[in-house]
VOPAGU-2260 file (C-alpha; in pm, 1 decimal, decimal comma):
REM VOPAGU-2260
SITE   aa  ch    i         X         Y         Z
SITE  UNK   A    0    -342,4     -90,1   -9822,7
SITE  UNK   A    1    -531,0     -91,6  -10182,4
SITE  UNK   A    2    -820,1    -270,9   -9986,9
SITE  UNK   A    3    -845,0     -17,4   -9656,5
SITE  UNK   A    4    -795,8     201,6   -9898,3
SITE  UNK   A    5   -1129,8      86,8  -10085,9
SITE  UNK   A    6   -1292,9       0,4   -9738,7
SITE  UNK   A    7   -1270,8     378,1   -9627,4
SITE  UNK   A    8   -1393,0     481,7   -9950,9
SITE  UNK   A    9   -1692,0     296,2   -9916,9
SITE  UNK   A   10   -1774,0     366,5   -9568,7
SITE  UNK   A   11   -1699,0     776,5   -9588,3
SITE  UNK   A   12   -1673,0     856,0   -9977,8
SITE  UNK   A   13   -1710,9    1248,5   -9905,4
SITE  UNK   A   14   -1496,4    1265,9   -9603,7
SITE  UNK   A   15   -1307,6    1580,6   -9685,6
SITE  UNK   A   16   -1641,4    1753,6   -9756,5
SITE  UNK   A   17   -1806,9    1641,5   -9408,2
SITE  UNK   A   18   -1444,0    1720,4   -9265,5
SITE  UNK   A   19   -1489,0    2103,3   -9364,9
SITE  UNK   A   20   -1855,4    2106,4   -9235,5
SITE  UNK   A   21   -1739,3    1968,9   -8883,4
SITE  UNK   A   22   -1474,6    2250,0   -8869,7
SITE  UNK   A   23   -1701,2    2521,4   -9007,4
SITE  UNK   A   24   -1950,1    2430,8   -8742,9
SITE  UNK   A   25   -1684,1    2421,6   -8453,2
SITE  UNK   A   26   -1593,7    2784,8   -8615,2
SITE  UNK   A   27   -1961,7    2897,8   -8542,0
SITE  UNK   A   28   -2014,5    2802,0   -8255,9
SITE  UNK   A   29   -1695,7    2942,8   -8148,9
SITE  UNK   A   30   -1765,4    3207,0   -8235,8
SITE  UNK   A   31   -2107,9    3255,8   -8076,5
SITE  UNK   A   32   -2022,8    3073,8   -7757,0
SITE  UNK   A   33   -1706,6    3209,5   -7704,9
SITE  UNK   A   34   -1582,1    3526,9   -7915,4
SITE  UNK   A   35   -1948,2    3744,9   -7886,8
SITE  UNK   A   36   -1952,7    3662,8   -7512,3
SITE  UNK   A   37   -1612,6    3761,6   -7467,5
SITE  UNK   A   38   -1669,6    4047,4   -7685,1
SITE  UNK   A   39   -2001,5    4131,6   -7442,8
SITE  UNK   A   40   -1768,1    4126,2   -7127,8
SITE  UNK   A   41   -1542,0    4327,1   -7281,0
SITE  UNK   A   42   -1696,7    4622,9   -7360,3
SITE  UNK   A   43   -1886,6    4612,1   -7072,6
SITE  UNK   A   44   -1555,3    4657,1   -6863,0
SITE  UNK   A   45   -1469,6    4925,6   -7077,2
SITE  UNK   A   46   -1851,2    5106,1   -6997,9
SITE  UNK   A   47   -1790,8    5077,7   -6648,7
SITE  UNK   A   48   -1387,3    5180,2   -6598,9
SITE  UNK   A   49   -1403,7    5416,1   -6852,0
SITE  UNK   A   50   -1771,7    5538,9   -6856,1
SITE  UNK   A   51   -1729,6    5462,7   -7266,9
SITE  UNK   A   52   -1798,9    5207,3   -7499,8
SITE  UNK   A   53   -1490,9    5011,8   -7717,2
SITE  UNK   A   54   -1581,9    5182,3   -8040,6
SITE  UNK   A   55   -1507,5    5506,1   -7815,7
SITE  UNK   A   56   -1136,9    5424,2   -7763,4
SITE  UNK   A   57   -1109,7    5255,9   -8179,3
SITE  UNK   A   58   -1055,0    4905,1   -7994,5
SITE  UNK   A   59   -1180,2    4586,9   -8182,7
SITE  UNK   A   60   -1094,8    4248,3   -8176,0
SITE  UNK   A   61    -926,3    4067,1   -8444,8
SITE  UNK   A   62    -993,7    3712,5   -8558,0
SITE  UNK   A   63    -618,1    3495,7   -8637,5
SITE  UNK   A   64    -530,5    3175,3   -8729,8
SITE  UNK   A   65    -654,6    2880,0   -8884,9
SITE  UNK   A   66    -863,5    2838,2   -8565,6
SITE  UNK   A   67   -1006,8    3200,2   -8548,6
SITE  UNK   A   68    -829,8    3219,7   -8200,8
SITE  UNK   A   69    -926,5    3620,7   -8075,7
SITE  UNK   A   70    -645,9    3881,2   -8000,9
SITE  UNK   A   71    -724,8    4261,1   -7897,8
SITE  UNK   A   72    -508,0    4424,9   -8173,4
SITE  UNK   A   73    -250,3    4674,5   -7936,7
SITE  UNK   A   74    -270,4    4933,4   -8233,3
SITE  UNK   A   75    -479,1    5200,2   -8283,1
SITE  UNK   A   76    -491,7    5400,9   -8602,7
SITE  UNK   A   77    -219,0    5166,2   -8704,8
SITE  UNK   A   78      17,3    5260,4   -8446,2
SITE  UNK   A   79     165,3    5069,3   -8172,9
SITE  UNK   A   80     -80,9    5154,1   -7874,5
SITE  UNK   A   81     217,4    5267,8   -7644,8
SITE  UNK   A   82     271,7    5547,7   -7868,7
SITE  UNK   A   83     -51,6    5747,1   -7920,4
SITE  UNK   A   84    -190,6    5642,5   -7574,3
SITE  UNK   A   85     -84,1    5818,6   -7199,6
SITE  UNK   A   86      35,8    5546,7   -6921,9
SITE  UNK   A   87    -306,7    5574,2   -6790,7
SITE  UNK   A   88    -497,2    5543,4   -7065,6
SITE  UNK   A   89    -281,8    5218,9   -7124,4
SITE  UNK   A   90    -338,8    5088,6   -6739,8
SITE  UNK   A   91    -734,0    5109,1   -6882,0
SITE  UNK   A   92    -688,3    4901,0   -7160,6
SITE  UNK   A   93    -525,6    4647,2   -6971,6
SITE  UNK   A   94    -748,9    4646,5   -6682,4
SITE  UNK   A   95   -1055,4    4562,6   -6948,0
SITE  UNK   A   96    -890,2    4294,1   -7041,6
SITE  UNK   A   97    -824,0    4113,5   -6698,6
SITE  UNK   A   98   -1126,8    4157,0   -6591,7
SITE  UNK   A   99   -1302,6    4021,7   -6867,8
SITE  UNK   A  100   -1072,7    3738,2   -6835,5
SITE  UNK   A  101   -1127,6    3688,9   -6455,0
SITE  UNK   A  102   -1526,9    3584,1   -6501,3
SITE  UNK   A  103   -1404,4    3270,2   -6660,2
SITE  UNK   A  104   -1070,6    3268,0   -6428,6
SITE  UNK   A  105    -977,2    2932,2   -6203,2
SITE  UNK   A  106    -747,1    3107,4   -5990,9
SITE  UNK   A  107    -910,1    3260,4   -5697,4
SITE  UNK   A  108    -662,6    3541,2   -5546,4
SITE  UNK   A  109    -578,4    3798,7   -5746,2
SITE  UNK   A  110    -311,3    4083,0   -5645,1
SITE  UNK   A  111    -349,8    4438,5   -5784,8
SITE  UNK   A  112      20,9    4618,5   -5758,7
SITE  UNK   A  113     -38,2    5001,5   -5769,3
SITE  UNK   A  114    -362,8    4939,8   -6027,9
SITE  UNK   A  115    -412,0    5325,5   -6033,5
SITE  UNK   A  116    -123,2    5485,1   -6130,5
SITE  UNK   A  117    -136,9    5818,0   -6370,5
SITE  UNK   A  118    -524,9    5726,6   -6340,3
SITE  UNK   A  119    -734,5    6086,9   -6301,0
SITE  UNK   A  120   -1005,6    6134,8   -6064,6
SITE  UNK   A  121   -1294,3    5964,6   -6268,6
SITE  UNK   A  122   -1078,0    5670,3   -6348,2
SITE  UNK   A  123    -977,1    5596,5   -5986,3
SITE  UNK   A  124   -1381,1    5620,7   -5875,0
SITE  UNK   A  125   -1483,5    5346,8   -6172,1
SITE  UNK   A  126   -1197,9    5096,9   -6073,1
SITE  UNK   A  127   -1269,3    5154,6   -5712,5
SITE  UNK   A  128   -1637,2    5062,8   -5778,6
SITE  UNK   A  129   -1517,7    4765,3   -6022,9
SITE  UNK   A  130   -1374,4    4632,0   -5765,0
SITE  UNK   A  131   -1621,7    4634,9   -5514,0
SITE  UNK   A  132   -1887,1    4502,2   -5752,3
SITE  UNK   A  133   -1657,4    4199,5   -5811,9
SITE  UNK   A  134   -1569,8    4110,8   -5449,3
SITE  UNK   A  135   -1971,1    4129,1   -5384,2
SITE  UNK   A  136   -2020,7    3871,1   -5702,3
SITE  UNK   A  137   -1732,7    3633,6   -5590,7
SITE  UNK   A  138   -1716,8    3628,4   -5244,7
SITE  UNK   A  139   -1470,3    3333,2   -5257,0
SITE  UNK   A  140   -1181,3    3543,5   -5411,2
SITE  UNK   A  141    -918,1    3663,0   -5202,7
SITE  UNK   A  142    -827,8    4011,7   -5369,1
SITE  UNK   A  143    -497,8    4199,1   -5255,9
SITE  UNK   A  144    -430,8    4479,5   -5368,6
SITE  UNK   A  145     -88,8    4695,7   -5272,7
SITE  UNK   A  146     -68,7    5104,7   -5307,9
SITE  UNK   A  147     164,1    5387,8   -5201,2
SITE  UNK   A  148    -108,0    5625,9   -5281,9
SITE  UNK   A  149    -287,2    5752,1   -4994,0
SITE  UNK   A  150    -580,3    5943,3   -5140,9
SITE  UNK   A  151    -624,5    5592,2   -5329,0
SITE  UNK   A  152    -675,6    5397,6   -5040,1
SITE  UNK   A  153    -929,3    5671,9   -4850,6
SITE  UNK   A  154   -1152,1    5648,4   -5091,8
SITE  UNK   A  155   -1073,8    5258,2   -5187,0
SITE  UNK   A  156   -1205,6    5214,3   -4815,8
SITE  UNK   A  157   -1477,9    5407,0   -4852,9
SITE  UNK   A  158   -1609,5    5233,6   -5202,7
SITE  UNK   A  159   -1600,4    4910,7   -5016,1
SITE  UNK   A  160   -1749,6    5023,2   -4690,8
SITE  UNK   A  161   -1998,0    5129,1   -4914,7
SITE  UNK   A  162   -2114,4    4793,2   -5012,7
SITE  UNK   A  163   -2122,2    4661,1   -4688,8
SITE  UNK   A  164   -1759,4    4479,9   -4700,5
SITE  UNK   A  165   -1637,0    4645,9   -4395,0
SITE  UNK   A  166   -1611,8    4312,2   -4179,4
SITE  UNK   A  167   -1389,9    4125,3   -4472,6
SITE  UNK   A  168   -1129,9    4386,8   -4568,4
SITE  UNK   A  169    -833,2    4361,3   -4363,8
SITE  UNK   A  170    -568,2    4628,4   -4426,4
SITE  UNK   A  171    -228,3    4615,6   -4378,1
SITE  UNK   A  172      68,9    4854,6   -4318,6
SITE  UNK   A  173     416,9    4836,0   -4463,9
SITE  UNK   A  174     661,4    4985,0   -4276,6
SITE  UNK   A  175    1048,7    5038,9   -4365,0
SITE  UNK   A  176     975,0    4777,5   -4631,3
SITE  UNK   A  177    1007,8    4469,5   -4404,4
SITE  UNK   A  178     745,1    4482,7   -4072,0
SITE  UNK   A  179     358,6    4418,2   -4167,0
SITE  UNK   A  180      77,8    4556,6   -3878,7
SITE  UNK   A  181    -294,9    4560,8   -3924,7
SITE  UNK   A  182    -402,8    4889,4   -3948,3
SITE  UNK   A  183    -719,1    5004,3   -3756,8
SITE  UNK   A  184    -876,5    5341,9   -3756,6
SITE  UNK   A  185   -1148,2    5260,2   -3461,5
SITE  UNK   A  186   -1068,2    5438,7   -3151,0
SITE  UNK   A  187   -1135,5    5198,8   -2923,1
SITE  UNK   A  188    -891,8    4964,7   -3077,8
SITE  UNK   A  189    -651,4    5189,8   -3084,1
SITE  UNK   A  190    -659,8    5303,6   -2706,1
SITE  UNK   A  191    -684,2    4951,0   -2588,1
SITE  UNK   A  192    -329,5    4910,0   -2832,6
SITE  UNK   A  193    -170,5    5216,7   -2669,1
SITE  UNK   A  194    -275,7    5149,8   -2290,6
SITE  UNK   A  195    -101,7    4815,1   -2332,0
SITE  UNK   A  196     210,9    4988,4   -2350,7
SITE  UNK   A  197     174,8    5237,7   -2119,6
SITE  UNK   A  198      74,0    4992,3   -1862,8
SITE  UNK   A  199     385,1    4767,3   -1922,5
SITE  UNK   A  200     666,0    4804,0   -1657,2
SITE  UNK   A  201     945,2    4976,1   -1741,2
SITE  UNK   A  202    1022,6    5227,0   -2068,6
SITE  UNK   A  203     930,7    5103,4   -2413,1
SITE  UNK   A  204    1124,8    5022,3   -2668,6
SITE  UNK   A  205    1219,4    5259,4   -2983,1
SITE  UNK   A  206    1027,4    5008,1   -3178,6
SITE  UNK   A  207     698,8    5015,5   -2938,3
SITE  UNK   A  208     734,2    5378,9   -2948,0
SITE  UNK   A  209     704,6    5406,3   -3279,0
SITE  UNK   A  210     417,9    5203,4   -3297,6
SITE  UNK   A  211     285,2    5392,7   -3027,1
SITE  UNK   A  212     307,8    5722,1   -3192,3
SITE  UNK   A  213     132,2    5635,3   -3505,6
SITE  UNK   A  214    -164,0    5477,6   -3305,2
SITE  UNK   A  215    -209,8    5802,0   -3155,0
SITE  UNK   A  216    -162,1    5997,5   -3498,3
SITE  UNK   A  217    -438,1    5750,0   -3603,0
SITE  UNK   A  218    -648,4    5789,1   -3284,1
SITE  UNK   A  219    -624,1    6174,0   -3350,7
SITE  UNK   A  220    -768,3    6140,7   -3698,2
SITE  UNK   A  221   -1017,9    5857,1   -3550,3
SITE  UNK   A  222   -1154,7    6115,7   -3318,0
SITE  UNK   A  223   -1190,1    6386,3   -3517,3
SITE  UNK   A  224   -1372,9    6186,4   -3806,0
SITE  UNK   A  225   -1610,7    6013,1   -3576,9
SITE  UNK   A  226   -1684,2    6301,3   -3385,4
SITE  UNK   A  227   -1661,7    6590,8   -3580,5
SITE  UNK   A  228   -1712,8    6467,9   -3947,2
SITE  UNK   A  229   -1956,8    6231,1   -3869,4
SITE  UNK   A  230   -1741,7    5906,6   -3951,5
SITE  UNK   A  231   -1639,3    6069,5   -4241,9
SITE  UNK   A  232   -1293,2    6040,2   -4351,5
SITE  UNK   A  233   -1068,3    6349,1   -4369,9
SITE  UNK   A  234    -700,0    6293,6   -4480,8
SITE  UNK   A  235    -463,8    6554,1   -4261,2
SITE  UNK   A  236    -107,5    6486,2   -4359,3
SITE  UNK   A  237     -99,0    6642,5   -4695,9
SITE  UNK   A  238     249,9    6654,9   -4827,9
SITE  UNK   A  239     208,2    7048,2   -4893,1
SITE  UNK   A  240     185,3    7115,8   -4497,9
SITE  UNK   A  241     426,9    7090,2   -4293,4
SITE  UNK   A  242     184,6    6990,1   -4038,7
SITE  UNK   A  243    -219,6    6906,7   -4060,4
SITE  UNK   A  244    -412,5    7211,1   -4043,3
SITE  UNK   A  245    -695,3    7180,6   -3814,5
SITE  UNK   A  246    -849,9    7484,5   -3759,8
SITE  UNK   A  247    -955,3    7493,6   -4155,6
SITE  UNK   A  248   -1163,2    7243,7   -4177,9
SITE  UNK   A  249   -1560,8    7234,2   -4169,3
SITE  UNK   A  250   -1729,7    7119,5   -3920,9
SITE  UNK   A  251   -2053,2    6912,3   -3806,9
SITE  UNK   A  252   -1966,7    6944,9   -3481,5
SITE  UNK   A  253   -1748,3    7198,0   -3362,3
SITE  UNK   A  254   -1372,6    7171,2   -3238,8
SITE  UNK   A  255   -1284,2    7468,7   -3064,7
SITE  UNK   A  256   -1002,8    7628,5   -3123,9
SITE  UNK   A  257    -775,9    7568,2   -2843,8
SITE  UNK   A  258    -843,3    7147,0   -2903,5
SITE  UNK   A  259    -756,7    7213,2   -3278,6
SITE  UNK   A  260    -460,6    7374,2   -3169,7
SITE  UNK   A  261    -389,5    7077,2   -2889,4
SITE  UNK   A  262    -439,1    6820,1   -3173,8
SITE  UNK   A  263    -237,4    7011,2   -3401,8
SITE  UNK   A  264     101,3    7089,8   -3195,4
SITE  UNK   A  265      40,6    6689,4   -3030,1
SITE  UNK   A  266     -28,2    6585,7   -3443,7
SITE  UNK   A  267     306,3    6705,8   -3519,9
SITE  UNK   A  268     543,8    6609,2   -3218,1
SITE  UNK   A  269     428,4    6252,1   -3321,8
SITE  UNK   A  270     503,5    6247,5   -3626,6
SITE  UNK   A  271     842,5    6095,9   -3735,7
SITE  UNK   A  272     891,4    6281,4   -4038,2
SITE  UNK   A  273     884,2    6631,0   -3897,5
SITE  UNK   A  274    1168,4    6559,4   -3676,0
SITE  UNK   A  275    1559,9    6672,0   -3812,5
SITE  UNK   A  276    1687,1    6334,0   -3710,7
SITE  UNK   A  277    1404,8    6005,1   -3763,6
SITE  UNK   A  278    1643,9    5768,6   -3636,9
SITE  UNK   A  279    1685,2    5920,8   -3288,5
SITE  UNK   A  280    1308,4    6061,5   -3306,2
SITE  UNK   A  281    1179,8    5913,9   -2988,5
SITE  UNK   A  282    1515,2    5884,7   -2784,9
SITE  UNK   A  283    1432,3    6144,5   -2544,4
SITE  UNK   A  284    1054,2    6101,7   -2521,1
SITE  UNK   A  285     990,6    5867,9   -2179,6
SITE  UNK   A  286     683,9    5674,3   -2109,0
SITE  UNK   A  287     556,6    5975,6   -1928,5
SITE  UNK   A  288     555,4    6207,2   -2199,3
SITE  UNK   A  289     364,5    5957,8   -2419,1
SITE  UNK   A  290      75,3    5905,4   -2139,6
SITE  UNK   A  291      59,6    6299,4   -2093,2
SITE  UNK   A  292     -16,3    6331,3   -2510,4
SITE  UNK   A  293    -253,8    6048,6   -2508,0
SITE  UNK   A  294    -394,9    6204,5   -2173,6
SITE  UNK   A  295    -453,3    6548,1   -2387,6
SITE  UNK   A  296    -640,7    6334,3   -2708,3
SITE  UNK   A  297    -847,9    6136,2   -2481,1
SITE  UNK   A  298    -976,7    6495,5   -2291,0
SITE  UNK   A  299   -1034,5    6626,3   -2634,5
SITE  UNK   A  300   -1244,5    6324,1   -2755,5
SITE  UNK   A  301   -1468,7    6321,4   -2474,4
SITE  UNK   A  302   -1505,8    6717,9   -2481,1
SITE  UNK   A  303   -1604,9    6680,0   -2844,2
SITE  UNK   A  304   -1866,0    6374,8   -2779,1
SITE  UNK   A  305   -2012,1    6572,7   -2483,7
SITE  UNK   A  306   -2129,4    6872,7   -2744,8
SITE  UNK   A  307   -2275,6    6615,6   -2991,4
């Protein structure tokens, strides 16, 4: 041992010394390599959710451990951050962070449950463009993201459309938390869906007239938007009306006001949650009645198209 002992003396005599160097040096470059860029990406995320720097919000990041490992400290002011900040404000903070962490990320789908909730109008527009600026940049990403919030999704829709990522968003439709369908807004999609039906022999079933009657809700909206707005979308069922008010919107091209009523009164009779009784909703509506209501959209969409 004595003569290892001298060996290693002789071969590094100021090991401890050239030791400290080594891990001073890995502490550097640590910290320049790893740290400042993460630091970079950071507050970047914060400019573009928030429209505000990290020194805005009082955020910094601390340096702990014997290996200078990086934490975001969750105080601020030296209080816990759930106390002096609202549940939107914290949803901010936390989205930063992820998507910092997702440019250096292996996993490539990512799910987003109900990203924007008690977010306010400015927040909701930032993380809607976020989002579309990273599906552009990683194209290979599957991104999923789930939301109860209709207003949300319009304009989630319309950010992405924006960028030209129409053809690879697909969205889906929960309905009484168990059946998934794709959910379309384009008119001729929808008509070809709902002729199918009506074409089969025999009555449909409660479940294909549900689905029937919501592809007609949506092929009244499609109509309208296309036609009237200009493929612009309008939302209609607002939960403060009992049922969507036509005749008060502004229009490019004008609905007149006996098809604003038509869509109106036909709006309503298909809609499930205006009825006393959901569960026995579309008992007494026959295959008949459903071809006379599509019968009345179709005459207003091509009365509308023939004033453009």
């Amino acid at each position: 041992m004595a003569a290892e002992a001298a060996f290693w003396d002789s071969m590094l005599p100021a090991f401890t010394p050239l030791l400290k160097k080594i891990t001073d040096a890995a502490k550097k470059a640590h910290e320049e390599l790893v740290v400042t860029d993460f630091e970079k990406r950071l507050n970047a995320e914060y400019i573009t959710l928030t429209e505000k720097d990290m020194a805005a919000f009082g955020v910094t990041l601390a340096r702990k451990g014997s290996d200078a490992l990086v934490t975001v400290l969750p105080q601020i002011g030296g209080k816990e951050i759930e106390g002096v900040l609202s549940e939107g404000e914290q949803r901010v903070h936390a989205l930063a962070l992820f998507f910092a962490e997702l440019e250096t990320c292996p996993q490539s789908v990512l799910v987003f449950d109900d990203p924007i909730s008690s977010f306010d109008y400015n927040y909701i527009a930032n993380y809607c463009a976020r989002l579309r600026d990273f599906a552009l940049k990683h194209p290979g990403h599957q991104t999923i993201v789930l939301t109860h919030n209709w207003e949300f999704f319009v304009q989630l829709q319309t950010t992405l459309n924006s960028g030209g990522l129409d053809p690879h968003v697909s969205v889906q439709v929960l309905e009484n938390c168990s059946v998934v369908a794709d959910y379309s807004e384009k008119s001729d999609e929808l008509k070809a869906d709902i002729t199918a039906v009506l074409n089969l022999p025999g009555e449909p079933t409660k479940a294909q007239k549900e689905d029937m009657a919501g592809k007609m809700r949506r092929l009244i909206e499609a109509v309208v938007n296309t036609h009237v707005f200009n493929s612009t979308r309008q939302q209609y069922k607002q939960r403060k009306h009992s049922v969507s008010e036509f005749h008060r919107y502004t229009k490019l091209v004008r609905l007149e006001t006996a098809e604003a009523t038509t869509l109106r009164d036909l709006y309503a009779k298909l809609s499930i949650t205006e009825h006393d009784d959901t569960r026995n909703a579309y008992v007494n509506t026959d295959k008949a009645t459903f071809q006379s209501r599509y019968g009345a959209v179709v005459a207003v969409e091509n009365a509308v198209i023939s004033r453009k």
